[in-house]
SEZA-14426 format. One record per residue (C-alpha): residue number from 0; x, y, z. Coordinates in steps of 0.05 Angstrom, whole numbers. Layout:
% residues N
{NUM,{X,Y,Z}}
...
***
This chain:
% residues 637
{0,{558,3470,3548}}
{1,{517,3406,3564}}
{2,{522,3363,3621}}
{3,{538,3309,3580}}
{4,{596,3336,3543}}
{5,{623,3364,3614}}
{6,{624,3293,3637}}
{7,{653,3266,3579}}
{8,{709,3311,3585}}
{9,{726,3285,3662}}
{10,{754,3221,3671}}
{11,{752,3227,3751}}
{12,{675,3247,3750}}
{13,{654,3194,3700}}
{14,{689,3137,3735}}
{15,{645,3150,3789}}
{16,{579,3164,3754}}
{17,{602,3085,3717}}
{18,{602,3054,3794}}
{19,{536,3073,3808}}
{20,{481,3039,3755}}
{21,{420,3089,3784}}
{22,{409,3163,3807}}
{23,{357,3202,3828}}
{24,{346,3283,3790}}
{25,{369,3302,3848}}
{26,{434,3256,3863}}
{27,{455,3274,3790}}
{28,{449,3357,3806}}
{29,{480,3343,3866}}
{30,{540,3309,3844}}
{31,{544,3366,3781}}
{32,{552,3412,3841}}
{33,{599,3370,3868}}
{34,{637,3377,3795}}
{35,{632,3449,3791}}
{36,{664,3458,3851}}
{37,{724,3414,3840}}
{38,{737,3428,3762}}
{39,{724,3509,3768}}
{40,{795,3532,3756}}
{41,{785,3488,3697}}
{42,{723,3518,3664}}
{43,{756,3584,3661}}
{44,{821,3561,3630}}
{45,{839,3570,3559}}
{46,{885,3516,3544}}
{47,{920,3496,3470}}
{48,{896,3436,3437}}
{49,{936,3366,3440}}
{50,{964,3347,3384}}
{51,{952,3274,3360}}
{52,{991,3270,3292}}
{53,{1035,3265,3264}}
{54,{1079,3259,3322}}
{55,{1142,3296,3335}}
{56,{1195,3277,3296}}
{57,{1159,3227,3245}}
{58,{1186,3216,3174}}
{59,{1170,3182,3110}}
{60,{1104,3232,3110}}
{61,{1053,3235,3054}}
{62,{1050,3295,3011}}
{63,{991,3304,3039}}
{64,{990,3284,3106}}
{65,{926,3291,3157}}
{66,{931,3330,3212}}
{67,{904,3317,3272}}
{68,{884,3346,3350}}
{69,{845,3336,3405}}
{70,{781,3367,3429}}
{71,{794,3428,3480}}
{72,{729,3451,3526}}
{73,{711,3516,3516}}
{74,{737,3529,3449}}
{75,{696,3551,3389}}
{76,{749,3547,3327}}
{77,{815,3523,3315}}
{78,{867,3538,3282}}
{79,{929,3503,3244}}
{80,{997,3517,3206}}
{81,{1042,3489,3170}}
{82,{1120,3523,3161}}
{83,{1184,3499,3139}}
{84,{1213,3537,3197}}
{85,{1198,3522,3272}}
{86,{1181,3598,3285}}
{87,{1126,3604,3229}}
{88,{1156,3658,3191}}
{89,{1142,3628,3132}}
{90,{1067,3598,3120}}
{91,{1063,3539,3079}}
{92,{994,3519,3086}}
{93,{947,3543,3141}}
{94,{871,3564,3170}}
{95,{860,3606,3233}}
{96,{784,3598,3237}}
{97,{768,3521,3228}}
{98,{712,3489,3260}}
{99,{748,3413,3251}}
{100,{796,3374,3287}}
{101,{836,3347,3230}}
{102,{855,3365,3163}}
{103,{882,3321,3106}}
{104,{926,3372,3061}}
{105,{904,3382,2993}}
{106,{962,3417,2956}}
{107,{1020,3361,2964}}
{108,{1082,3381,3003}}
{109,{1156,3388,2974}}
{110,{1188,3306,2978}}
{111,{1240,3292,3026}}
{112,{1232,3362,3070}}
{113,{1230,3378,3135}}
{114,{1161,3410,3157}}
{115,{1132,3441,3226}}
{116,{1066,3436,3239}}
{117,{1016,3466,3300}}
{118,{947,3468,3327}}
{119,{917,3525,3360}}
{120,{855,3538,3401}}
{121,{812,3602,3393}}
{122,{757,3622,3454}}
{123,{692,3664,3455}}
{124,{712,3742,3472}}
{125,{782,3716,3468}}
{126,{823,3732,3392}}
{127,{893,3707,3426}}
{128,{893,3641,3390}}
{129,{925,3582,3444}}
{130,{979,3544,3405}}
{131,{997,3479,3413}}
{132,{1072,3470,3430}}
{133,{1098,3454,3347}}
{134,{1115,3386,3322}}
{135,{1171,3368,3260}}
{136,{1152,3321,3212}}
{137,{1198,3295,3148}}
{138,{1160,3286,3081}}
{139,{1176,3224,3040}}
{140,{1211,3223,2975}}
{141,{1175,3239,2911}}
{142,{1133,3175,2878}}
{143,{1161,3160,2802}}
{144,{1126,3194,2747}}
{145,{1095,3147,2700}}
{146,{1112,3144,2624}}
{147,{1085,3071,2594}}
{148,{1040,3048,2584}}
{149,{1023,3126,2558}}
{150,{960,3152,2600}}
{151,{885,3135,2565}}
{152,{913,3098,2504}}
{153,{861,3041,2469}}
{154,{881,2989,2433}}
{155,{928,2964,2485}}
{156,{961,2888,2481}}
{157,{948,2840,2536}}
{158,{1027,2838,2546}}
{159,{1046,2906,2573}}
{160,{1111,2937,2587}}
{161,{1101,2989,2651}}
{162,{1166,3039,2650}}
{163,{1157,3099,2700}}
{164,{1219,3146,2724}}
{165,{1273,3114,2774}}
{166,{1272,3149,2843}}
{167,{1344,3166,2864}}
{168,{1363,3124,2926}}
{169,{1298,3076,2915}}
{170,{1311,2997,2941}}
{171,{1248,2974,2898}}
{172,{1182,2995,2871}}
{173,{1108,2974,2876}}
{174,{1064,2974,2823}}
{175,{990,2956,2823}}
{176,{937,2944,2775}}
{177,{864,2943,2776}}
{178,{803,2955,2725}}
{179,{775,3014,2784}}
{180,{794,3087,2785}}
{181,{803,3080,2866}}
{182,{843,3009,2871}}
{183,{788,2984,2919}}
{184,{810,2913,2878}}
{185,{866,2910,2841}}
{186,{894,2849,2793}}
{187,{962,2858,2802}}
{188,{1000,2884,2862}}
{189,{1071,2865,2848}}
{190,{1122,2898,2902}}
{191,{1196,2889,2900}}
{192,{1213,2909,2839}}
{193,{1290,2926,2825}}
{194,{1285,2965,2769}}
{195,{1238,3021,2734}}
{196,{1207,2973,2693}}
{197,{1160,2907,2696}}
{198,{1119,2863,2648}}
{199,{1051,2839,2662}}
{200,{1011,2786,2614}}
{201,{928,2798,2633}}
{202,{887,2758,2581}}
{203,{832,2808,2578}}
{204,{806,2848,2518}}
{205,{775,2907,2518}}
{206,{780,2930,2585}}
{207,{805,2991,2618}}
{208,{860,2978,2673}}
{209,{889,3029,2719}}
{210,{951,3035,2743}}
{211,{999,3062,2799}}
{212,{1075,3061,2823}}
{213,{1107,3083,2882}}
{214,{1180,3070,2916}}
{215,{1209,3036,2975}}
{216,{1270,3066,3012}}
{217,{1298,3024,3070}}
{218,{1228,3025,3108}}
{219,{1199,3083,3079}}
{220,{1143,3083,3025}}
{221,{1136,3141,2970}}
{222,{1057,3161,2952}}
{223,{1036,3132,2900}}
{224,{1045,3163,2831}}
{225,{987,3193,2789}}
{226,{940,3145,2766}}
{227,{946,3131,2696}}
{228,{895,3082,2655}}
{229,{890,3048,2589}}
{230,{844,2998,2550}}
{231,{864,2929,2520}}
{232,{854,2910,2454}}
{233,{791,2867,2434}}
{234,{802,2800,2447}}
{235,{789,2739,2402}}
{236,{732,2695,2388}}
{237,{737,2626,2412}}
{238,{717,2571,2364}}
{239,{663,2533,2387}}
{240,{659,2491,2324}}
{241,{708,2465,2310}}
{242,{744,2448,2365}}
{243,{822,2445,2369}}
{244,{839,2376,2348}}
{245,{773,2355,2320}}
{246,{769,2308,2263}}
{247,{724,2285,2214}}
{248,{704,2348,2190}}
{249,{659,2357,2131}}
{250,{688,2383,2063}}
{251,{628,2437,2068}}
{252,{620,2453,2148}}
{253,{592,2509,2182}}
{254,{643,2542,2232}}
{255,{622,2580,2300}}
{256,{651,2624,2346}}
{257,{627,2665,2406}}
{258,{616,2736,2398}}
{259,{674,2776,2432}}
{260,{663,2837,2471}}
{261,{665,2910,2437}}
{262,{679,2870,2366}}
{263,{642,2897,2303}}
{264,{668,2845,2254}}
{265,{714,2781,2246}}
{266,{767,2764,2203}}
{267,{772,2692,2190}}
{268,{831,2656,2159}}
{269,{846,2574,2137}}
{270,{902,2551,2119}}
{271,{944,2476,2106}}
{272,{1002,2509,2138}}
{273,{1016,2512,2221}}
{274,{1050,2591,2195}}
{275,{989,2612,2147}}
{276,{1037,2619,2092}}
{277,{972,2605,2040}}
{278,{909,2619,2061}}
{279,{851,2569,2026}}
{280,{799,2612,2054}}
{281,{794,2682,2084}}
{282,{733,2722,2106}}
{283,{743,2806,2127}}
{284,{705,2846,2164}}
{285,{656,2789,2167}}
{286,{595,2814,2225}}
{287,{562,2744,2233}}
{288,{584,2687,2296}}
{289,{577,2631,2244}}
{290,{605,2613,2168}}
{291,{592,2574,2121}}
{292,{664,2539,2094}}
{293,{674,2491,2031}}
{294,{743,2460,2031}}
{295,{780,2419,1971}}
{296,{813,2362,2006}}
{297,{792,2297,2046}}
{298,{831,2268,2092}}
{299,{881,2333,2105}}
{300,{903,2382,2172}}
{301,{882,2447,2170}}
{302,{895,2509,2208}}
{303,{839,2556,2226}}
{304,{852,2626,2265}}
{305,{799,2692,2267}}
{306,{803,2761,2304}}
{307,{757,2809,2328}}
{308,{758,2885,2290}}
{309,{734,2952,2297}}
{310,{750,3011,2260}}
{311,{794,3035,2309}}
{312,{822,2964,2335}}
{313,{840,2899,2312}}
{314,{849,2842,2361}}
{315,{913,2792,2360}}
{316,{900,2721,2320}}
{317,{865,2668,2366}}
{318,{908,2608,2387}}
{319,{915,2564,2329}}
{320,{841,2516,2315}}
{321,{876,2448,2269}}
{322,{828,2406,2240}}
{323,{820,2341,2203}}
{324,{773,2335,2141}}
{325,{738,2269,2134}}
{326,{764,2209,2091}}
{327,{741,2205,2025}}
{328,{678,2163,2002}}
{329,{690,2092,1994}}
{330,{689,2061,1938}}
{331,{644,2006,1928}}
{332,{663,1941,1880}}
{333,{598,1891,1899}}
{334,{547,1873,1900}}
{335,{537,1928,1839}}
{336,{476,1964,1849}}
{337,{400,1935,1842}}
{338,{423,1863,1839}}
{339,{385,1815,1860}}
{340,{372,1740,1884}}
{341,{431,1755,1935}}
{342,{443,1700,1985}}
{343,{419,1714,2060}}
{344,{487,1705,2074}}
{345,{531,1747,2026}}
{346,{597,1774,2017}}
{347,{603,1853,2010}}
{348,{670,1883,1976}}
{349,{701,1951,1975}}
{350,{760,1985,1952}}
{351,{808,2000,2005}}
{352,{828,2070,2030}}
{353,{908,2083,2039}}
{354,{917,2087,2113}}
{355,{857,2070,2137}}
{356,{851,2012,2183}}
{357,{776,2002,2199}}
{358,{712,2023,2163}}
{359,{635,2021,2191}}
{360,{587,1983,2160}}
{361,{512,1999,2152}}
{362,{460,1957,2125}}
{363,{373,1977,2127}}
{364,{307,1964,2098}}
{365,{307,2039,2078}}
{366,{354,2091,2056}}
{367,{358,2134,2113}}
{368,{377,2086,2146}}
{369,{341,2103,2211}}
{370,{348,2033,2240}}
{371,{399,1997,2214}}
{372,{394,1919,2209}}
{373,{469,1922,2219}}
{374,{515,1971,2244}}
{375,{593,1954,2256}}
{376,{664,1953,2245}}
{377,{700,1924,2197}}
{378,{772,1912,2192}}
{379,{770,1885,2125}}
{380,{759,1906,2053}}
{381,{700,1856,2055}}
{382,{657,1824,2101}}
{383,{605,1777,2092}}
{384,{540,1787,2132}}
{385,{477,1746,2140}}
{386,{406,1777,2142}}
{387,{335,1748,2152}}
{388,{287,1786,2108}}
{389,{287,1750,2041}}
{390,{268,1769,1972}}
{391,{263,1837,2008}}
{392,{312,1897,1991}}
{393,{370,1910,2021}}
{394,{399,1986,2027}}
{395,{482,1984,2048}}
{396,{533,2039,2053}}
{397,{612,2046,2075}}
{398,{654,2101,2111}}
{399,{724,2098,2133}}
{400,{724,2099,2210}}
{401,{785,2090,2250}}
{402,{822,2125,2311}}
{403,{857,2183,2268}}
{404,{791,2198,2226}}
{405,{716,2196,2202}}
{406,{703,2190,2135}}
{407,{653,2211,2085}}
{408,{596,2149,2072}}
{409,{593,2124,2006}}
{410,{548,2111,1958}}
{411,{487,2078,1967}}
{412,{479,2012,1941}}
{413,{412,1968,1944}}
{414,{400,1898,1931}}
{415,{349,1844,1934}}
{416,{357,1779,1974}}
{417,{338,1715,1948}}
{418,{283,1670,1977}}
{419,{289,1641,2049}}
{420,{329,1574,2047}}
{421,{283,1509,2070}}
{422,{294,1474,2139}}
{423,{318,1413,2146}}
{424,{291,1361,2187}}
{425,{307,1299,2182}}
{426,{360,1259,2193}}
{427,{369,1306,2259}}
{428,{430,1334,2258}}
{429,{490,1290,2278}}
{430,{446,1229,2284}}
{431,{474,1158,2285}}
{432,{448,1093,2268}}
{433,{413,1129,2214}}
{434,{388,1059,2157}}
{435,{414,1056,2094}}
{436,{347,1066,2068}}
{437,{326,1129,2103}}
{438,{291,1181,2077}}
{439,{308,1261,2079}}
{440,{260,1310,2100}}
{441,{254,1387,2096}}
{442,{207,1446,2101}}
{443,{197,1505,2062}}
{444,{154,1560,2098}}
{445,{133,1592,2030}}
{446,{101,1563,1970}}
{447,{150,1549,1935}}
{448,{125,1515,1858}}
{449,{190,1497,1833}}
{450,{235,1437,1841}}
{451,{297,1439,1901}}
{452,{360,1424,1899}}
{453,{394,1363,1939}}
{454,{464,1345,1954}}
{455,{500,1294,1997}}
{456,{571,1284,2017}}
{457,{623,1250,2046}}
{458,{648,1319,2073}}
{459,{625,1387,2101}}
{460,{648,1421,2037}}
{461,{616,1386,1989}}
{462,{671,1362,1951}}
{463,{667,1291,1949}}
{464,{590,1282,1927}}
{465,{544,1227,1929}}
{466,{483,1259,1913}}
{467,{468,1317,1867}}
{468,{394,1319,1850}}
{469,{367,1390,1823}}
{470,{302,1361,1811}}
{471,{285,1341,1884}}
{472,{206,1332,1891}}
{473,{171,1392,1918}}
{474,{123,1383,1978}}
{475,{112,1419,2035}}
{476,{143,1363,2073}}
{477,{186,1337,2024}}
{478,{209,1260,2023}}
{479,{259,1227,1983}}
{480,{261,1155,2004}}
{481,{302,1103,1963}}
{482,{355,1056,1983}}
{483,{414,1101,1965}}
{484,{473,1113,2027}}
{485,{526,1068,1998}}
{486,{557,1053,2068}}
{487,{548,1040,2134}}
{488,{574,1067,2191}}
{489,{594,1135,2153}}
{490,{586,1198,2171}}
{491,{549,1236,2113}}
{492,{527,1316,2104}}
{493,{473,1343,2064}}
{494,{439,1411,2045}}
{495,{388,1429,2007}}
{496,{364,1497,1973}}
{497,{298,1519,1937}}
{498,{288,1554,1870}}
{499,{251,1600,1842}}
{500,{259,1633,1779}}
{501,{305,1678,1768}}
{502,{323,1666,1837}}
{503,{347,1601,1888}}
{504,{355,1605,1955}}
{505,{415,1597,1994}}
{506,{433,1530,2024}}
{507,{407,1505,2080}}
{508,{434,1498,2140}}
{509,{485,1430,2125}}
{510,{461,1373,2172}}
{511,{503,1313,2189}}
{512,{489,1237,2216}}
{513,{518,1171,2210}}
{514,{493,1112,2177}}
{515,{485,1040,2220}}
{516,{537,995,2241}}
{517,{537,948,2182}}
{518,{506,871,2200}}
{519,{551,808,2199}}
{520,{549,753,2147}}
{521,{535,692,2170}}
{522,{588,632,2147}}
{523,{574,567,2189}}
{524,{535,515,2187}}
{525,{511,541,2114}}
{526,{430,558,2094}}
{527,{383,495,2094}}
{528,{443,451,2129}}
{529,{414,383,2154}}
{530,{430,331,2207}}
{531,{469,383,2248}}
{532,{489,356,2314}}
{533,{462,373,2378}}
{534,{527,413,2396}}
{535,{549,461,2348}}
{536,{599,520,2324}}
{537,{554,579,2290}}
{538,{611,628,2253}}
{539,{601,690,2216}}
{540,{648,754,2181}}
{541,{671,804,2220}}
{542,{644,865,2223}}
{543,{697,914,2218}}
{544,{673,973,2266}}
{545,{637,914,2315}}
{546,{658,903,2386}}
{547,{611,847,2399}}
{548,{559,811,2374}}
{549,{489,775,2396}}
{550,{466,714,2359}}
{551,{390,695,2363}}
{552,{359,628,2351}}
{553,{273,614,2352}}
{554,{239,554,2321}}
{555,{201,610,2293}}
{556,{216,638,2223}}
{557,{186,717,2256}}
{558,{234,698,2317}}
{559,{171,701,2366}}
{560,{194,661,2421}}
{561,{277,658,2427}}
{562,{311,601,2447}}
{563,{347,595,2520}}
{564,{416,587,2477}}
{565,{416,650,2450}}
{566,{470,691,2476}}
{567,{492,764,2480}}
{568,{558,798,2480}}
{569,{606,753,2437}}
{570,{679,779,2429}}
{571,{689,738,2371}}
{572,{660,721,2307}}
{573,{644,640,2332}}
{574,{613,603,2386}}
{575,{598,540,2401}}
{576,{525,527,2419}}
{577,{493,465,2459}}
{578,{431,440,2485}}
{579,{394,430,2411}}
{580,{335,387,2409}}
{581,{344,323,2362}}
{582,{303,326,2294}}
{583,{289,399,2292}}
{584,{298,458,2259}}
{585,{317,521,2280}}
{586,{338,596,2257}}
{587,{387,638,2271}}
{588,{410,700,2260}}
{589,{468,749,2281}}
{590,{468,828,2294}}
{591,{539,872,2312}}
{592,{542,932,2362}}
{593,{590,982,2381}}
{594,{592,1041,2415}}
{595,{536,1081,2362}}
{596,{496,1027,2370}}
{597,{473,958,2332}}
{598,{470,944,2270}}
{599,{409,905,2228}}
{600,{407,833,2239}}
{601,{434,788,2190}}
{602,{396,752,2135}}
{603,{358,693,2171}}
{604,{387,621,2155}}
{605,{361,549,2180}}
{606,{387,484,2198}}
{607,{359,412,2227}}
{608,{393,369,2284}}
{609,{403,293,2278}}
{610,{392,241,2332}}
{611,{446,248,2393}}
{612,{504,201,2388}}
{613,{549,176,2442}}
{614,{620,193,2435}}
{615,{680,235,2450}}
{616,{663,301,2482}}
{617,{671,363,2436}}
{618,{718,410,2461}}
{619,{670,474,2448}}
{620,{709,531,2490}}
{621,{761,561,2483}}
{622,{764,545,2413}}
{623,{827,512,2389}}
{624,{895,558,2377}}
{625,{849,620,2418}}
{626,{887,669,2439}}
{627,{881,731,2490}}
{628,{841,691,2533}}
{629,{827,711,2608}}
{630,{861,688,2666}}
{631,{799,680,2695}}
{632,{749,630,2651}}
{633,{699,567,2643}}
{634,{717,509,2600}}
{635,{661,482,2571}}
{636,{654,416,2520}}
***
């Protein structure tokens, strides 16, 4: 025996060797004398081991329970037994030359029965075997004995019920679950169970689970039962295409699924009914992820389900995949097809879809449309769009597009816009004070050899004309200049378009302006009048949309110097002017204004004074009978 196993087996000696950190060789022999000495009696006795467990009197005991002692110096092999009687007449399980400390029983012990157990120690030149005063220990009852799910069947369904034997006097039962042979983790570990029986749900194919039961009494656990172990059925494929829900689903479509684990082939089923009562399509023992399906019916719910198979297995259905196939085509009613000389701006019709509420619209230069001129919705059966390319083809297509469904496009349908519409010019758009005798200008960007086409109105829609000239001169800067706006002070509207054969373009934009206030006519004193006196009343018509008037007097005919007496601003359609030179002749003229502006002035007329006369003053303002006359005003004579 070692020094170190000696001290190890002395609690005394080692507490002291612990309080000191450092020794000498010969402290250390020294105090092993000191040792020997004091533990002599010791080294020669052969004492029985202690036992550890189980302790005296412990129940609820494993079928196979481990044994255990402690070390005893000096021995070389132990020894153990196990009786059903306290003197050992009977030996149950047993070894009288072990070399261990503990033992964990192999062959399981009866359930529920009292057991005695010892430990001996055996010495060199010594075959008396020292044993161990004998403990009593109570095994536990018996564990249930499975029966479902039946040990190493296949083809199992997710949805298992586990039935195992009821253990008389049992309060509950646990049962656990797990996909290894030694439960290091398990997926279910349900305890408390009243009754023989339980019902687990674990979503997952083709796996071998493993599974155990043992019963509760009061406090006291049974072992656990045998293991016994089974393996799901294959699961089924998911859809990845399409998805549950999904609409707007072509007529001829390519369905997916992922690949399920341990499958060798799918069968694949589509039906119009939630139950499958008809199947449209069906596909056995199919071994691809992916196929290719060609359905009957736009606009319509389907139901899609598949399952995995092997020759041995077949997996439930998948979850139910519904599905929406696409609206029909729409139909198309115009433009019809390769027509051209469309306007820019043009009206696009379409026969409607029952249900539908909104379609998308497509228009492109090409038919692949790869970059649509237009793209949107339209809540219509026609639409009119506007484009900017003319005398250039047009390509155009429909689908129905709302929030229930996609829909299939139509047709497509091509046509040819006309030429570009000219620009107008002038008059500039809602002008005023625009003469009677204007002229109207436009511009056509192209050469354009052919007469245009010009209309003007009284209204924005053209109704009430008062020009419609389809032989309009053709320039580059085109003029027509005449005398020809009937009115003043009138708002008119105009438009123009160009042609060329077999096409015209569409109108022009429509430009508005208003013609001049219109001038007065002059009434009093009359053309030519002579011997007019130095003081005198000028009159004229009124001018209907006038809120004043200027009158203008010059010894000139051209009007180049005005006369001091010409006045501004006159609320009426008189006034009485003084201050005329005697024996002269003068002209005079009138003009209107109003909030657009003036008006041209009047036709010029003369008249010559006399020689001044004494006399009676002439009253000259206010004029006689005047009414509405300011509170405020001069009196002049």
């Amino acid at each position: 025996m070692t020094l170190s196993t000696i001290f190890s087996q002395n609690n005394k000696f080692n507490s002291i060797i612990n309080k000191k950190r450092f020794f000498t060789k010969n402290s250390i022999l020294f105090l092993f004398l000191i040792y020997l000495t004091i533990n002599a009696t010791n080294l020669k006795s052969q004492t029985p081991p202690n036992l550890l467990t189980p302790i005296d009197n412990e129940t609820c005991l494993s079928a196979t329970p481990e044994l255990k002692w402690d070390l005893v110096i000096n021995a070389v092999t132990y020894a153990y037994q196990v009786s059903t009687d306290q003197n050992f007449n009977t030996i149950i399980t047993g070894n009288l030359n072990f070399n261990r400390r503990n033992i964990i029983l192999a062959e399981p012990l009866n359930p529920e029965t009292v057991y005695f157990w010892r430990a001996g120690s055996i010495f060199s030149g010594n075959s008396e075997i020292k044993w161990a005063t004998a403990r009593k220990f109570t095994t536990a009852k018996s564990p249930p004995n499975l029966l479902t799910p039946a040990n190493n069947i296949t083809c199992a369904s997710n949805t298992q019920n586990f039935t195992w034997s009821a253990v008389v006097g049992a309060d509950s039962y646990q049962i656990q679950i797990s996909e290894t042979a030694n439960f290091t983790s398990v997926v279910k570990d349900s305890s408390d169970i009243k009754v023989a029986r339980a019902t687990f749900v674990i979503n997952k194919g083709f796996t071998t689970f493993y599974y155990r039961v043992r019963a509760l009494t009061g406090s006291c656990f049974s072992d656990f039962s045998s293991t016994f172990f089974y393996q799901t059925k294959l699961s089924p494929p998911t859809f990845t295409f399409p998805v549950s829900g999904q609409t707007g689903i072509d007529l001829n479509s390519n369905f997916t699924w992922s690949s399920a684990t341990g499958a060798a082939t799918y069968e694949i089923e589509i039906s119009k009914s939630p139950t499958f009562d008809i199947i449209v399509v069906s596909a056995n023992n199919y071994i691809p992820t992916s196929l290719i399906v060609t359905l009957t019916d736009n606009n319509v719910l389907y139901y899609l389900r598949i399952r995995s198979k092997t020759p041995e297995c077949t997996s439930d259905w998948s979850s139910s995949t519904q599905f929406r196939t696409k609206y029909r085509p729409v139909t198309l009613n115009s433009p019809v097809n390769n027509l051209e000389c469309i306007p820019l701006l043009n009206n696009l019709k379409w026969t409607a879809i029952s249900g539908v509420t909104s379609y998308t619209l497509e228009v492109a230069l090409s038919n692949n449309f790869n970059s649509p001129l237009i793209s949107l919705p339209v809540f219509r059966i026609d639409t009119t769009i506007k484009v900017d390319n003319s005398n250039t083809n047009h390509f155009w297509r429909i689908k129905a597009n709302d929030a229930i469904n996609d829909g299939e496009w139509s047709e497509i349908r091509v046509f040819k816009t006309t030429i570009s519409a000219p620009l107008p010019l002038f008059p500039l758009d809602k002008a005023e004070n625009v003469f009677l005798s204007t002229e109207i200008r436009w511009r056509y960007l192209s050469a354009i050899n052919a007469p245009y086409r010009l209309q003007l109105a009284y209204d924005s829609t053209f109704d009430n004309i008062v020009i419609d000239d389809a032989n309009a001169p053709v320039d580059t800067y085109t003029k027509l200049s005449i005398n020809f706006l009937p009115k003043y002070n009138t708002v008119y509207y105009w438009r123009v378009y160009a042609q060329l054969t077999p096409c015209v373009s569409g109108w022009s934009k429509v430009f508005s302006f208003k013609s001049v206030v219109g001038f007065p006519e002059l009434v009093s004193p009359n053309n030519g009048s002579p011997n007019q006196t130095l003081s005198n009343t000028f009159v004229w018509k009124d001018v209907q949309t006038a809120d004043s008037y200027n009158i203008e007097f010059s010894k000139n005919i051209n009007f180049s110097n005005r006369e001091s007496m010409s006045k501004t601003q006159i609320k009426a359609t008189q006034v009485n002017i003084l201050g005329f030179e005697e024996n002269t002749q003068y002209n005079w003229r009138v003009r209107s204004h109003n909030k657009w502006g003036q008006s041209p002035l009047s036709p010029i007329y003369t008249f010559v004074t006399g020689i001044a006369q004494a006399g009676v003053p002439l009253l000259t303002f206010p004029t006689n009978n005047s009414i509405k006359i300011d509170l405020n005003l001069n009196l002049e004579w």
